[in-house]
N, C-alpha and C positions, 0 to 999 in steps of 0.2 A: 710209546714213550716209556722209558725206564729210569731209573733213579739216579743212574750212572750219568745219563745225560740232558736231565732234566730235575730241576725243583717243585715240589710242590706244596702250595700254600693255600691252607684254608683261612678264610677270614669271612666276618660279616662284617661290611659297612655302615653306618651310620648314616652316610649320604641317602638322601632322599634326592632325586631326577627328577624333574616336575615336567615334562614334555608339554604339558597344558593344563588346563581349570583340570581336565578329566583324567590324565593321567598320570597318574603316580608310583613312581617305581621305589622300592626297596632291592637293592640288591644283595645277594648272596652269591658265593661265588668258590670252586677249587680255581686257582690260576696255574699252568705248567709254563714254564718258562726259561727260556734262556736270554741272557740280557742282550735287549736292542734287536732279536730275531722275536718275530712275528709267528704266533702259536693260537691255536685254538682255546677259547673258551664257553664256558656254559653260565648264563645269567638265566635267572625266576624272576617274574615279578607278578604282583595281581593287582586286580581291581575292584573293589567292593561288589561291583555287579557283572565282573567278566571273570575266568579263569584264564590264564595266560598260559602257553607251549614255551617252552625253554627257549630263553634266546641263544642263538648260535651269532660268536661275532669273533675278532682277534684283537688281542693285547700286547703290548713290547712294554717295557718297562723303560721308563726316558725321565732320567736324575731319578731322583725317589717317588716319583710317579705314575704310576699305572695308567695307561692312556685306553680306552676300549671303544672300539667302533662295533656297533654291532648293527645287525636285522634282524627286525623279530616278525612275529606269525600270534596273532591273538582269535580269538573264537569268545563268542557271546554263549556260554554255558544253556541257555534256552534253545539254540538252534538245535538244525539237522548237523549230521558230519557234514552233507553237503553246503550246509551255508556259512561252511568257515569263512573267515573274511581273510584273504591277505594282505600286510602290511608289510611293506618295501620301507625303512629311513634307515639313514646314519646319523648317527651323534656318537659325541666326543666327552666322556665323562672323566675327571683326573680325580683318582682315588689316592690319596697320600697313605704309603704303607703304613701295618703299622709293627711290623716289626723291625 
């Protein structure tokens, strides 16, 4: 990705993603993007008693907002490396820019 052909935006959200009683997302985020083409990005989130692995998911931008589907991978900070747990979902978050 270079500058030429790509933007880059840092922002932190305010949105809070409640996927359940238990999980609760804060996101943070660089987004690269070209508009309405579909491009990588990188979400963090935690959990009071889990660490989370970066979620890997893609983003397009559609009117002034930010649509991202992603997949995450979480791990219970107590376990082995072998007892990562994997988590397979999709969801749909709309992030109104805020530039």
């Amino acid at each position: 990705m270079t500058d030429v052909d790509y933007n880059l935006y840092d922002f932190t959200s305010s949105l809070i993603y409640k996927y359940s009683d238990k999980f609760s997302f804060s996101l943070k985020a660089k987004v690269y993007y070209k508009p309405y083409i579909k491009n990588y990005i990188a979400l963090k989130a935690k959990r009071k008693d889990n660490d989370y692995q970066a979620y890997i998911g893609t983003t397009y931008m559609l009117s002034k907002k930010y649509i991202i589907q992603a997949e995450y991978v979480y791990t219970d900070h107590q376990s082995n490396y072998n007892d990562f747990e994997y988590k397979k979902n999709s969801f749909t978050i709309n992030l109104i820019s805020l530039f």
